[in-house]
N, CA, C and O atoms as a MOPAC input file, in Angstrom:
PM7 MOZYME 1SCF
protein

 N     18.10700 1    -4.69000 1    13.87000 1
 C     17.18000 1    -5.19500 1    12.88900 1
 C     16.61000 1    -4.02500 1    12.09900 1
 O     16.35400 1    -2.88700 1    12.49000 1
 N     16.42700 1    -4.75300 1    10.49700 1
 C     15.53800 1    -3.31700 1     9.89800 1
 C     14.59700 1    -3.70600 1     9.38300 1
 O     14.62400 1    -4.75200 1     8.73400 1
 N     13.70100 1    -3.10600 1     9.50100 1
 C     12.46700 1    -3.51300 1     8.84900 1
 C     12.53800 1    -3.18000 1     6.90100 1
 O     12.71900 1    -2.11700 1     6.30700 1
 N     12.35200 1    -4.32700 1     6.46500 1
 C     12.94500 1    -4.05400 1     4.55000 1
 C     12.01100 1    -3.99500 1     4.70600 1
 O     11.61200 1    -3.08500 1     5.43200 1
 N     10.79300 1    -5.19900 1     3.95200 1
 C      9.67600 1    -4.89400 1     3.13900 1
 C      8.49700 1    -5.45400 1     3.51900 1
 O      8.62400 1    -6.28300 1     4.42100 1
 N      7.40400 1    -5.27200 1     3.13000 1
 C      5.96100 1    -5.76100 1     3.41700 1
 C      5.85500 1    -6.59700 1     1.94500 1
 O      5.53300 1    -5.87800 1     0.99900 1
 N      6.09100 1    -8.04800 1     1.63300 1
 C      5.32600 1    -8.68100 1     0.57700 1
 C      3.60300 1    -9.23500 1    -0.00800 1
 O      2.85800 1    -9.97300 1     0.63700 1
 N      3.39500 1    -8.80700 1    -0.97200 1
 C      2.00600 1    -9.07200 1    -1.30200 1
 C      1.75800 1   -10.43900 1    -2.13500 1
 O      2.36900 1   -10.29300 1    -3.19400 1
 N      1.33300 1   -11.28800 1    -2.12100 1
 C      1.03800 1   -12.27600 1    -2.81800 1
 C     -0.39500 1   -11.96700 1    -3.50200 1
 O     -1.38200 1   -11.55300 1    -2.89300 1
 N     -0.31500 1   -12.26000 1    -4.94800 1
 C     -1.12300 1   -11.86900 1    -6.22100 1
 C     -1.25800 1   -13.11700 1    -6.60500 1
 O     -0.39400 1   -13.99300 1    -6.58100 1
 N     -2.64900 1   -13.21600 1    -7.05900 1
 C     -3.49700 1   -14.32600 1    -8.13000 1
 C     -2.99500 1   -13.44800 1    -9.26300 1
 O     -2.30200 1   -14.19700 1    -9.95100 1
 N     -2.99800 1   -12.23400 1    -9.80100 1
 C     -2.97400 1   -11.24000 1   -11.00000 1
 C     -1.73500 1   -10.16500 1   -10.29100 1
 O     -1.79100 1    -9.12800 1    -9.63000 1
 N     -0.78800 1   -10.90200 1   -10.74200 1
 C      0.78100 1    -9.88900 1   -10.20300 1
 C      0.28700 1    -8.71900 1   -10.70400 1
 O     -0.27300 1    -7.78800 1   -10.12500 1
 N      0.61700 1    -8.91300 1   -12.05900 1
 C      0.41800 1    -7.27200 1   -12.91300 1
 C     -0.59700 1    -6.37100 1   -12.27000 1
 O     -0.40600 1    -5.29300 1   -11.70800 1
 N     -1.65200 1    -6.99400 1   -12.45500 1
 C     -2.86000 1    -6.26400 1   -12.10900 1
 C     -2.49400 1    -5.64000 1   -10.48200 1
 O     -2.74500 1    -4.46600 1   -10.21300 1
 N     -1.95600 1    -6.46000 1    -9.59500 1
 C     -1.64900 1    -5.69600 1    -8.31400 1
 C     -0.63400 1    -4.57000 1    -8.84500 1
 O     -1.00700 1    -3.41700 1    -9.06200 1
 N      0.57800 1    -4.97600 1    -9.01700 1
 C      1.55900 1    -3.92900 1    -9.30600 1
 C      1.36100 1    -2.96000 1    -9.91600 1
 O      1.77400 1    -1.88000 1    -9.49400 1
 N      0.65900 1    -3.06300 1   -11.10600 1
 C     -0.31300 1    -1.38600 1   -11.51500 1
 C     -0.58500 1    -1.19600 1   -11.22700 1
 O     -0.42000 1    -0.01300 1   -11.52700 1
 N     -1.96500 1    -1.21200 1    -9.67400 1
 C     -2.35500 1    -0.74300 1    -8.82400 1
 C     -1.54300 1     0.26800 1    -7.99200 1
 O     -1.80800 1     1.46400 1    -7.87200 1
 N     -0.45200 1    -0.43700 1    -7.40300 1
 C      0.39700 1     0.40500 1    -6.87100 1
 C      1.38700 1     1.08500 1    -7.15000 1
 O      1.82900 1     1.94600 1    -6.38800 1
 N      1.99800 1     0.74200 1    -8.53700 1
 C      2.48300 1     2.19100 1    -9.64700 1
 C      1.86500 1     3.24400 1    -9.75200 1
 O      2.38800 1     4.35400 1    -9.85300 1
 N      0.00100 1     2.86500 1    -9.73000 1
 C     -0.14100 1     4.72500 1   -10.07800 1
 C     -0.45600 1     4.89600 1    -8.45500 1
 O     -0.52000 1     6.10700 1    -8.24500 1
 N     -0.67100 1     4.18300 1    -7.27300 1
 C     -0.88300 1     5.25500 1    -6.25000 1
 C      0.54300 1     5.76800 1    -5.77900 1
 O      0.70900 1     6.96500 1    -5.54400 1
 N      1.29700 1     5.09100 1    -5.68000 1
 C      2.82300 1     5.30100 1    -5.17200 1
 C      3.09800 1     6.44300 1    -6.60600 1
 O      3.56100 1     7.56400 1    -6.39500 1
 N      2.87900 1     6.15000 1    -7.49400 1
 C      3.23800 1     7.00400 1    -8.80500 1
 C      4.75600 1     6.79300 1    -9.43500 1
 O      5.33500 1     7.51200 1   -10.25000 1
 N      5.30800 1     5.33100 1    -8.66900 1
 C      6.44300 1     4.90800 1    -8.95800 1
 C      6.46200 1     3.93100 1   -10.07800 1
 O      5.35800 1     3.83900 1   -10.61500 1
 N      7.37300 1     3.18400 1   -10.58500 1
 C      7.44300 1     2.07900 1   -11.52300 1
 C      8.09200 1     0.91300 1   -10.48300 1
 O      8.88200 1     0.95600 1    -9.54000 1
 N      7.50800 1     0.09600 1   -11.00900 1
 C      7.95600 1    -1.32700 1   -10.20500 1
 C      9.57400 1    -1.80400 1   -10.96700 1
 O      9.73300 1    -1.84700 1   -12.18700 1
 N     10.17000 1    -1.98400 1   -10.41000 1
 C     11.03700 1    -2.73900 1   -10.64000 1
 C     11.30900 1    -4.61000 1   -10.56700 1
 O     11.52100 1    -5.29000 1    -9.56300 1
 N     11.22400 1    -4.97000 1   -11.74300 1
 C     10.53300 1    -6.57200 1   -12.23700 1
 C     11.62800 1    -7.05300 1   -11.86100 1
 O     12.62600 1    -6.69000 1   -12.48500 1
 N     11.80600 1    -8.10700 1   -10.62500 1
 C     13.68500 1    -8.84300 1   -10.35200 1
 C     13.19500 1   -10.04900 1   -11.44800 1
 O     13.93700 1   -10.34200 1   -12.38500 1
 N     12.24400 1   -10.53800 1   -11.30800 1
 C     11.65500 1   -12.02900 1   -12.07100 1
 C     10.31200 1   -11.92600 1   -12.56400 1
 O      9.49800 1   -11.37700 1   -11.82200 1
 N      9.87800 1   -12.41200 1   -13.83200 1
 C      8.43800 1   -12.79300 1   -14.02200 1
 C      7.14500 1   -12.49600 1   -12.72000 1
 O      6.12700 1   -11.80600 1   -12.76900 1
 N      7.71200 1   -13.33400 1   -11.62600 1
 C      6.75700 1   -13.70800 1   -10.67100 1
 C      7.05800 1   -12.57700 1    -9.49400 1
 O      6.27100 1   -12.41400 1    -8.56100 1
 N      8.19900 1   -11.86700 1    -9.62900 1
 C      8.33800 1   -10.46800 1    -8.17600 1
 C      8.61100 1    -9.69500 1    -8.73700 1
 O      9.38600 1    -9.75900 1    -9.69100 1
 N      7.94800 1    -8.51200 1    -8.23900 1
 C      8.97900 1    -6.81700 1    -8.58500 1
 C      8.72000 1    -6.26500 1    -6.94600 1
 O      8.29800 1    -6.83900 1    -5.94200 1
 N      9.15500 1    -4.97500 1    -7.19400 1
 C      9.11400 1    -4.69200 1    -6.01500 1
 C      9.34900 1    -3.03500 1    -6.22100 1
 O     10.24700 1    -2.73300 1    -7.00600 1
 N      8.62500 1    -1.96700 1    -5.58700 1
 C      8.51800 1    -0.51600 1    -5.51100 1
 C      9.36200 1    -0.27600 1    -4.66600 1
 O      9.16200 1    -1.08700 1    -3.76100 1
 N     10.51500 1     0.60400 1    -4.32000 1
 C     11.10100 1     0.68200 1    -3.20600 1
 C     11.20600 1     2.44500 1    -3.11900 1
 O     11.75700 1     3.27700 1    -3.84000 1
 N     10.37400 1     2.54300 1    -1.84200 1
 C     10.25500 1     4.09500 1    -1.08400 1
 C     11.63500 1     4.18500 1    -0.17100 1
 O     12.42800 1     3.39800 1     0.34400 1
 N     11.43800 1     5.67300 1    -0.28500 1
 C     12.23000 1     6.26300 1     0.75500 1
 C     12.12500 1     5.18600 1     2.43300 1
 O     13.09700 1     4.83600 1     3.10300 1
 N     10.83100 1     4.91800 1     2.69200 1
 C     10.78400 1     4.03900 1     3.98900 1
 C     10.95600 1     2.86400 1     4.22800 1
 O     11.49800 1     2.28000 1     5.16700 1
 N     10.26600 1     2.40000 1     2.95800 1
 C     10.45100 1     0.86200 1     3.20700 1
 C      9.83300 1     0.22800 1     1.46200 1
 O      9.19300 1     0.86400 1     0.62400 1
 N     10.30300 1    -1.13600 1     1.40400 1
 C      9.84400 1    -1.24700 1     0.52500 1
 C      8.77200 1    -2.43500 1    -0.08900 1
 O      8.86800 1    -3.54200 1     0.44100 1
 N      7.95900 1    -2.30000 1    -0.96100 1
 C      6.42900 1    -3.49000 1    -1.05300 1
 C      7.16300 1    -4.08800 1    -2.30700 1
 O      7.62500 1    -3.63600 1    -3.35500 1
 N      7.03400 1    -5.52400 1    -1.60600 1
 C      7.19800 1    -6.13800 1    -2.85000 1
 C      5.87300 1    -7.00100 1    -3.11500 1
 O      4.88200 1    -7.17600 1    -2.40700 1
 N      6.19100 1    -7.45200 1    -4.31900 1
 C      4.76700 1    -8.62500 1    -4.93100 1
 C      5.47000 1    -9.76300 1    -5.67100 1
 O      6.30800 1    -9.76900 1    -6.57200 1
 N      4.66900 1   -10.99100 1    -4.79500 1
 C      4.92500 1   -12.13400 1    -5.13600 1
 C      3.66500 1   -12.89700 1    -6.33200 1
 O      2.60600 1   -12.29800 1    -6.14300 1
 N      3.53300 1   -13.71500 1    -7.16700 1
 C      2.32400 1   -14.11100 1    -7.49500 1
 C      2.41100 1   -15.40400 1    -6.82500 1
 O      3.38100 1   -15.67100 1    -6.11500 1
 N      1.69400 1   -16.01200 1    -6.96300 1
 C      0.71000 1   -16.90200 1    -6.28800 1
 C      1.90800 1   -18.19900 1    -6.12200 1
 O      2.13200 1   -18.73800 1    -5.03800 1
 N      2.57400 1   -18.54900 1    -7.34700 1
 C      3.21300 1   -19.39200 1    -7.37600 1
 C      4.92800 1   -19.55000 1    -6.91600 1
 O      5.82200 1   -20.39400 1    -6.97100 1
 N      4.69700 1   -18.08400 1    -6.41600 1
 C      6.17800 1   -17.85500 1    -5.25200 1
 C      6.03900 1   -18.72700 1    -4.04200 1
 O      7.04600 1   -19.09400 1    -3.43600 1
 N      4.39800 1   -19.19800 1    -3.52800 1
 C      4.30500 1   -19.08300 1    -2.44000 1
 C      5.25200 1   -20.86700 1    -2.22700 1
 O      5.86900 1   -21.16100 1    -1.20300 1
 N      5.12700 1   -21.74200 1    -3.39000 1
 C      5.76000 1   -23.19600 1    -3.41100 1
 C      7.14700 1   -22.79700 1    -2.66500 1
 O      7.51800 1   -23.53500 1    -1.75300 1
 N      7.87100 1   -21.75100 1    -2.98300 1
 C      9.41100 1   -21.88800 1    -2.61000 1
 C      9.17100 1   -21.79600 1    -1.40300 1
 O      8.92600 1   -22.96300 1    -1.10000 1
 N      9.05800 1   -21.09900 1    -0.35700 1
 C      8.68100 1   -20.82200 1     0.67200 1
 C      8.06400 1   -22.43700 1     1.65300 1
 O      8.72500 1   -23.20200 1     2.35600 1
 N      6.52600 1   -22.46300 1     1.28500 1
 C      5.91400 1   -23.49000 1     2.06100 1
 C      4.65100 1   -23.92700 1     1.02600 1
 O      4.19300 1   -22.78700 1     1.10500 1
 N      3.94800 1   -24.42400 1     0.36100 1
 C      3.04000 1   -24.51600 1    -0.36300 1
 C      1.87600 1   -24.52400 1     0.93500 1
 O      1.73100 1   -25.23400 1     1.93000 1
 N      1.13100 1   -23.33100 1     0.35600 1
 C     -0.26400 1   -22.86400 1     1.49000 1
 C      0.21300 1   -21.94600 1     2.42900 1
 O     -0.75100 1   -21.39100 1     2.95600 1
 N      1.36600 1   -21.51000 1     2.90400 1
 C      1.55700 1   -20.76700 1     3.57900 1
 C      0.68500 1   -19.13000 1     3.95700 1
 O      0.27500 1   -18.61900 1     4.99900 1
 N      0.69600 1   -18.63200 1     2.23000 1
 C      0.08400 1   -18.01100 1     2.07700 1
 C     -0.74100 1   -17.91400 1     1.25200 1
 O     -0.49300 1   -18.83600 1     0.47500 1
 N     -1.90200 1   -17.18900 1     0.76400 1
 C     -2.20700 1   -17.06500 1    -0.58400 1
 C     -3.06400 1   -15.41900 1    -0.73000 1
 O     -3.37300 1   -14.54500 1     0.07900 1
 N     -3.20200 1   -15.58600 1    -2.08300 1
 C     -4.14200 1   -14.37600 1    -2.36700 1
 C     -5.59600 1   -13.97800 1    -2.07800 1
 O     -6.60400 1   -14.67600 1    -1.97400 1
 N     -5.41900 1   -12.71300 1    -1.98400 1
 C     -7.02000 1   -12.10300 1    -1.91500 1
 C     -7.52900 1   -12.38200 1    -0.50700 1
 O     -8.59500 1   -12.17300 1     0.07200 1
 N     -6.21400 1   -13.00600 1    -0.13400 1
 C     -7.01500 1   -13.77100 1     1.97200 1
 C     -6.64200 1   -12.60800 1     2.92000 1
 O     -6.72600 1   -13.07100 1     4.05700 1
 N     -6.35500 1   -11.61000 1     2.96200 1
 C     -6.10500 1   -10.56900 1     3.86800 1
 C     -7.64200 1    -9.97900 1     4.36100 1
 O     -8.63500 1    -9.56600 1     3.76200 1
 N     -7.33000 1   -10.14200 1     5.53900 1
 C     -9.00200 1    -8.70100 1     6.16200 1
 C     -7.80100 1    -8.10800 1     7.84300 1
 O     -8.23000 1    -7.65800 1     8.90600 1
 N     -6.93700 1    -8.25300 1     7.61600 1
 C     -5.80500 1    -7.64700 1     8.70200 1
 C     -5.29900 1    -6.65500 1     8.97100 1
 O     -5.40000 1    -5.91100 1     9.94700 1
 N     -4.47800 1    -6.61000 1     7.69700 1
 C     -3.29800 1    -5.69100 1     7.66600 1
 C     -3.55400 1    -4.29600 1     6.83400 1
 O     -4.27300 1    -4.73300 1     5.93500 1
 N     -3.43400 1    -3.07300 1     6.60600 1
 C     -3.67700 1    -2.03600 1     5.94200 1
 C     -2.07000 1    -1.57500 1     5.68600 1
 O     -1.19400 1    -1.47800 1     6.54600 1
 N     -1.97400 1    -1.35900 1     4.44300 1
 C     -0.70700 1    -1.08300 1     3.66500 1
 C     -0.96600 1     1.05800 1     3.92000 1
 O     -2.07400 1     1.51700 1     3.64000 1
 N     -0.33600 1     1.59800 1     4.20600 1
 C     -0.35000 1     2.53400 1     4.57000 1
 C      0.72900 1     3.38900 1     3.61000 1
 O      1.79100 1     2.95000 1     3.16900 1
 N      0.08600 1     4.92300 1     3.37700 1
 C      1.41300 1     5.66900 1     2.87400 1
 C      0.60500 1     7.06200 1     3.33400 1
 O     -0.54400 1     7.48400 1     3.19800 1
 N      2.07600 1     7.63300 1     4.07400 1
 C      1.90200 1     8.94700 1     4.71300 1
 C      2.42200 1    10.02600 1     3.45000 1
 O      3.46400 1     9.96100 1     2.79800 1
 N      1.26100 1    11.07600 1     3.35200 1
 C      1.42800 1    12.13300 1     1.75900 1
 C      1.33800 1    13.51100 1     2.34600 1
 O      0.99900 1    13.89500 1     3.46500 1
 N      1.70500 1    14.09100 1     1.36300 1
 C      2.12300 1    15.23600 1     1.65900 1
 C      0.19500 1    16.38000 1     1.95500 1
 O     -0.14900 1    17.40200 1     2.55000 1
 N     -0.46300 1    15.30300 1     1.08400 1
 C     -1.98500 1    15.81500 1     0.65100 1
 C     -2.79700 1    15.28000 1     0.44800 1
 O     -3.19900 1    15.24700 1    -0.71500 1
 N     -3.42500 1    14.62200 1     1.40100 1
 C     -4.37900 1    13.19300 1     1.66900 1
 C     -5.96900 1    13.30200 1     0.32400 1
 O     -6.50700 1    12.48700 1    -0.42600 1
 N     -6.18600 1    14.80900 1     0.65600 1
 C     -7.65000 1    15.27200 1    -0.14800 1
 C     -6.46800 1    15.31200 1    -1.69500 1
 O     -6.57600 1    14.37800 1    -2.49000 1
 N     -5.89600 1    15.92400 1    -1.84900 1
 C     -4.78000 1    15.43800 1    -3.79500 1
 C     -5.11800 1    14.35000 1    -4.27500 1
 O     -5.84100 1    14.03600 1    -5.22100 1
 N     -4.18500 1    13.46300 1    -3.10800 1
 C     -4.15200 1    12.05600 1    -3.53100 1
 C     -5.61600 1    11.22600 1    -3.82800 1
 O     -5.82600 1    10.23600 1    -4.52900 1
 N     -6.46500 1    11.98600 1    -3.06100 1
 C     -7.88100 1    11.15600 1    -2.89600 1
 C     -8.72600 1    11.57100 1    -4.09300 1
 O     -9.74700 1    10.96200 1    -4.41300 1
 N     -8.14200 1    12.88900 1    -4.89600 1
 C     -8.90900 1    13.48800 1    -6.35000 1
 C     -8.36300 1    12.87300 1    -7.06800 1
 O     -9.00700 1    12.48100 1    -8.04200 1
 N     -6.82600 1    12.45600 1    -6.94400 1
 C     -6.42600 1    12.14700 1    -8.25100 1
 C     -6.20600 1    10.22100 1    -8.69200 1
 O     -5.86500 1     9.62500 1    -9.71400 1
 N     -6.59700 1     9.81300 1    -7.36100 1
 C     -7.17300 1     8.24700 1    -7.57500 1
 C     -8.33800 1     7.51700 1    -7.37800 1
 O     -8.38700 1     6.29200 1    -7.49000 1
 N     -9.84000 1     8.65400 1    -6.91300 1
 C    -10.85800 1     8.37600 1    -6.37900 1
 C    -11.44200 1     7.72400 1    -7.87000 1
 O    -11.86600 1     6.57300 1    -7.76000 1
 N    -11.50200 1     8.24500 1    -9.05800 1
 C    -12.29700 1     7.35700 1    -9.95300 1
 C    -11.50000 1     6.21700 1   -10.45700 1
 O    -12.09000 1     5.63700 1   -11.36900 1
 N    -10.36200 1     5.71500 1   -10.16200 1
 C     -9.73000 1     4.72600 1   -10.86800 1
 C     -9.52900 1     3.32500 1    -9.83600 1
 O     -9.07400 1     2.26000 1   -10.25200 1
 N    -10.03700 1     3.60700 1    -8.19500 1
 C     -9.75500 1     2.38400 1    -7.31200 1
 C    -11.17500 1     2.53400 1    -7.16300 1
 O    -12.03400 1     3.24500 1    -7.68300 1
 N    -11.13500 1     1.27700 1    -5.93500 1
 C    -12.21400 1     0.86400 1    -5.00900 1
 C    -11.89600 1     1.72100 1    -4.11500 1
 O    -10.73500 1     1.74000 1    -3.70800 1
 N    -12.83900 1     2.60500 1    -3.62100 1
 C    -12.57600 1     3.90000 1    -2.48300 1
 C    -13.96200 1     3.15600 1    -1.69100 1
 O    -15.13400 1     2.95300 1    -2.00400 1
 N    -12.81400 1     2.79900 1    -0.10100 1
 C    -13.06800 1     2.29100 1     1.07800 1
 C    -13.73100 1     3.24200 1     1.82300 1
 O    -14.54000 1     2.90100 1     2.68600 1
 N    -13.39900 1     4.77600 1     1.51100 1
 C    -13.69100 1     6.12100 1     2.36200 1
 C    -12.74800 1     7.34800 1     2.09200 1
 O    -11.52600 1     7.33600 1     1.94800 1
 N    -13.27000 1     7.98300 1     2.07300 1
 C    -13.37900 1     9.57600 1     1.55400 1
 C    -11.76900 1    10.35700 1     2.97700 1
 O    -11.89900 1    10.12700 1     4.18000 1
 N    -11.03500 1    10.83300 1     2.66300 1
 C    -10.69400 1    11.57700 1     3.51900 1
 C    -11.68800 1    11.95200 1     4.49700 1
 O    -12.87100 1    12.28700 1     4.44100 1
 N    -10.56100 1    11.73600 1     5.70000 1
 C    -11.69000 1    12.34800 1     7.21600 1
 C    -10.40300 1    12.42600 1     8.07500 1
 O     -9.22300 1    12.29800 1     7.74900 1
 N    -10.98900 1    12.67600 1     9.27800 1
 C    -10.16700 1    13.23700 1    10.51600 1
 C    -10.33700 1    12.12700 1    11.43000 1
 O    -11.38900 1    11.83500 1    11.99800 1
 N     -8.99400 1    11.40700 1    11.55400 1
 C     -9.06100 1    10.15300 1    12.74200 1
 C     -8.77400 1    10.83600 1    14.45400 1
 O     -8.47600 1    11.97100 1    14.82600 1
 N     -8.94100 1     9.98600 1    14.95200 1
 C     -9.14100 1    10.46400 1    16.54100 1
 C     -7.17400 1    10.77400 1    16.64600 1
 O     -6.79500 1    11.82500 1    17.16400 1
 N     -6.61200 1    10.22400 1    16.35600 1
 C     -4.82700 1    10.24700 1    16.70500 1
 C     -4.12000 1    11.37600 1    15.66700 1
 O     -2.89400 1    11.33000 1    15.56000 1
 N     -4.97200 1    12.52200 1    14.80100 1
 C     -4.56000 1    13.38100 1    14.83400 1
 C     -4.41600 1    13.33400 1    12.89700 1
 O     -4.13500 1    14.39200 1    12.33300 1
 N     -4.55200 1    12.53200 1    12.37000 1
 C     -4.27400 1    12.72400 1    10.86900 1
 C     -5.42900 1    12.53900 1     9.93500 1
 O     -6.45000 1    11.99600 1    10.35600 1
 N     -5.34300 1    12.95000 1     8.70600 1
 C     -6.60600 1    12.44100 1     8.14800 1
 C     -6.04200 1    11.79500 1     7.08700 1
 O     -5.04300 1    12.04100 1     6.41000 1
 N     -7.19200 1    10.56600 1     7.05000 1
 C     -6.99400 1     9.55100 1     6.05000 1
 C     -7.94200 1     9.07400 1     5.50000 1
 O     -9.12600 1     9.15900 1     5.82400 1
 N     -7.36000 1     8.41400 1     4.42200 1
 C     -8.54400 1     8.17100 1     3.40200 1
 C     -8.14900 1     6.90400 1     2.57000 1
 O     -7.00200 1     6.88800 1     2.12200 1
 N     -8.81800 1     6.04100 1     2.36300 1
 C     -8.75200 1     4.21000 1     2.48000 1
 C     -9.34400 1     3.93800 1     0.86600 1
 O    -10.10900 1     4.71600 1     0.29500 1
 N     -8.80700 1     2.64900 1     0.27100 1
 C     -8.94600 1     2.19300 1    -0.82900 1
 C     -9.03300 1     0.71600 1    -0.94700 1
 O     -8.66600 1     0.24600 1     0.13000 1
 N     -9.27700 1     0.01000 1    -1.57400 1
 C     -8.66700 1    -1.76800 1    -1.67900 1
 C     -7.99600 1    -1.75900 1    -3.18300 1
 O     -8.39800 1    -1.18100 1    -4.19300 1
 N     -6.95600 1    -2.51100 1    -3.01300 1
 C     -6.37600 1    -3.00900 1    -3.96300 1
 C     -6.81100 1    -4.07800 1    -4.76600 1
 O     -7.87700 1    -4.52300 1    -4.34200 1
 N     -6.33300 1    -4.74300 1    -5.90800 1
 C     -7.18900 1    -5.52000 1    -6.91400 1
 C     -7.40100 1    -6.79800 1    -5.95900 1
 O     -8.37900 1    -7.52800 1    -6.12200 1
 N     -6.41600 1    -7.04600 1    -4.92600 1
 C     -6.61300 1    -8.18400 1    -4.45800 1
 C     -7.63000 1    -8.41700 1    -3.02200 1
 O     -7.95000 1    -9.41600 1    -2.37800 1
 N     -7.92800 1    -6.99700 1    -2.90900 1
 C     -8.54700 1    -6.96500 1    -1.70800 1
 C     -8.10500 1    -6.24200 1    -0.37300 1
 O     -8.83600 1    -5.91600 1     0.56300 1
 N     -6.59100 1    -6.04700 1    -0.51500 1
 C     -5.94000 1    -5.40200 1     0.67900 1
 C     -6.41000 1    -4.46800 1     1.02100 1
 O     -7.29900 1    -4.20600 1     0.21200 1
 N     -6.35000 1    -3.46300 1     2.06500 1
 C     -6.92400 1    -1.98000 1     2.72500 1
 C     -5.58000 1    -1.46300 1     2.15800 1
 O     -4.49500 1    -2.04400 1     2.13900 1
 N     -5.90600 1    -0.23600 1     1.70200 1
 C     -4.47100 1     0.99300 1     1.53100 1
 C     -4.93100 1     2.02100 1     1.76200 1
 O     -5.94600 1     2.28300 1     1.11700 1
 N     -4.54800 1     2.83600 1     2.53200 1
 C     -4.12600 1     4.11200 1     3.53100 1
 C     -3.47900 1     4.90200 1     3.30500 1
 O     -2.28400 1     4.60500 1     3.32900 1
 N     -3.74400 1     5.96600 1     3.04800 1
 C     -3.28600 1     7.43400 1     2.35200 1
 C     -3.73400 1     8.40300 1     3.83500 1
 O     -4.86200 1     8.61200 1     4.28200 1
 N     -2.59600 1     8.80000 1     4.28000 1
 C     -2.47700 1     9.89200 1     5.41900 1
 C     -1.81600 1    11.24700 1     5.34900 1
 O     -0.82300 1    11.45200 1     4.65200 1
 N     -2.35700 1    12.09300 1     6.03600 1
 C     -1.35100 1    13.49800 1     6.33700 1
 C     -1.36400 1    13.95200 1     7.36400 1
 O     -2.26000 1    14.72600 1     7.70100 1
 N     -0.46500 1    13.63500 1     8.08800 1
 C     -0.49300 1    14.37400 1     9.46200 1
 C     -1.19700 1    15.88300 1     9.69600 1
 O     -0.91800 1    16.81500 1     8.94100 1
 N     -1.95900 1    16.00400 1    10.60300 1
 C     -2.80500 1    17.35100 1    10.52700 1
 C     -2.53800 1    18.03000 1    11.95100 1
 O     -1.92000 1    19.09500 1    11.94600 1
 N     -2.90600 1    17.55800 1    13.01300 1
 C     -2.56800 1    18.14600 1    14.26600 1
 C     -1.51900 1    18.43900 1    14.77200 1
 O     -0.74900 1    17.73600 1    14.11700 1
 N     -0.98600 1    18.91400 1    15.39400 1
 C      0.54600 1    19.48700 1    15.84200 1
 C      1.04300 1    17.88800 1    16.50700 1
 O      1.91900 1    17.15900 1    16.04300 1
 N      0.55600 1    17.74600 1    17.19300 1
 C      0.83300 1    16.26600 1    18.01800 1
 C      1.42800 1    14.78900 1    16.47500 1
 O      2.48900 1    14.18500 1    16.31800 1
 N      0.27100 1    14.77300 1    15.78600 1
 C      0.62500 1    14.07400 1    14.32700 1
 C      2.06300 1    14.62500 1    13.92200 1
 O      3.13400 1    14.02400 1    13.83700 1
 N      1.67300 1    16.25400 1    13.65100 1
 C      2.90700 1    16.01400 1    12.86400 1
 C      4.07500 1    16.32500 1    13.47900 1
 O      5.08300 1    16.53500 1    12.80600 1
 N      4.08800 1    16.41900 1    15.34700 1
 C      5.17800 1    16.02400 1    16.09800 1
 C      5.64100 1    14.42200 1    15.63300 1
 O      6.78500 1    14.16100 1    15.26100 1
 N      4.62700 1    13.49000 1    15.71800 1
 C      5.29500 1    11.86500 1    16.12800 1
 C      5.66700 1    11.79200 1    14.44200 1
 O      6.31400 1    10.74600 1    14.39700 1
 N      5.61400 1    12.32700 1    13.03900 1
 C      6.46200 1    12.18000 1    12.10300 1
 C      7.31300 1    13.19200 1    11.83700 1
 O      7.64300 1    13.15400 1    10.65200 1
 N      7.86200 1    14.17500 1    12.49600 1
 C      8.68100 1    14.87300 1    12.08300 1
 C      8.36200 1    15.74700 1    10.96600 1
 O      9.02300 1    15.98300 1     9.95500 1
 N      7.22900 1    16.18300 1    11.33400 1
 C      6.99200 1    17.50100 1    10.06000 1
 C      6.29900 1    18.65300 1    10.42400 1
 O      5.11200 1    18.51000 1    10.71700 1
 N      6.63400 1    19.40900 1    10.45300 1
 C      6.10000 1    20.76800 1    10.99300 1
 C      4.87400 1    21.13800 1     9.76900 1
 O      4.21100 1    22.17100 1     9.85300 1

């Protein structure tokens, strides 16, 4: 099994997907009106709007209802990333030092999601990702 993608369901597609064009600093790739999808080296986020959710199950899911899950991206420079998007998001918290060895620093997206900007810092961290 591989793990493909984490999907987001949007009231305001666009408005999510620009969100995560400039933190990823990628361009979305639009398959339809209603999905695009960013695809990283790890894995990839796609976004549904609201009215994807009918094909599927109507109610299954919807927008802006997440308080769960935190969308995460491991960077090369947690304090960078945190100068060069702190006046343009909702900043959840400032870079800091978590107990498991990395420091991170938290945002919400237009819809409400948690997003997670990390850099491995301790030898142990950046043993369990492979980075010296």
């Amino acid at each position: 099994m591989k793990f493909a993608s984490t999907r987001l369901i949007a009231a305001d597609i666009k408005a999510l997907v620009s969100f995560y064009e400039k933190v990823t600093a990628q361009k979305a790739e639009w398959l339809a009106p209603v999905f695009a999808e960013i695809v990283t080296p790890a894995a990839t986020l796609a976004f549904g709007g609201a009215e994807t959710v009918a094909l599927f199950k109507e109610g299954s899911a919807e927008p802006a209802a997440n308080r769960t899950a935190i969308i995460e991206f491991q960077v090369d420079d947690v304090e960078a990333e945190f100068a060069r998007l702190k006046d343009e998001v909702e900043v959840v918290h400032a870079p800091k030092m978590m107990p498991w060895g990395n420091c991170a620093a938290q945002f919400r997206d237009p819809e409400g999601t948690l997003v997670g900007m990390y850099t491995p810092v301790t030898d142990a961290a950046k043993q369990r990702f492979g980075s010296r």
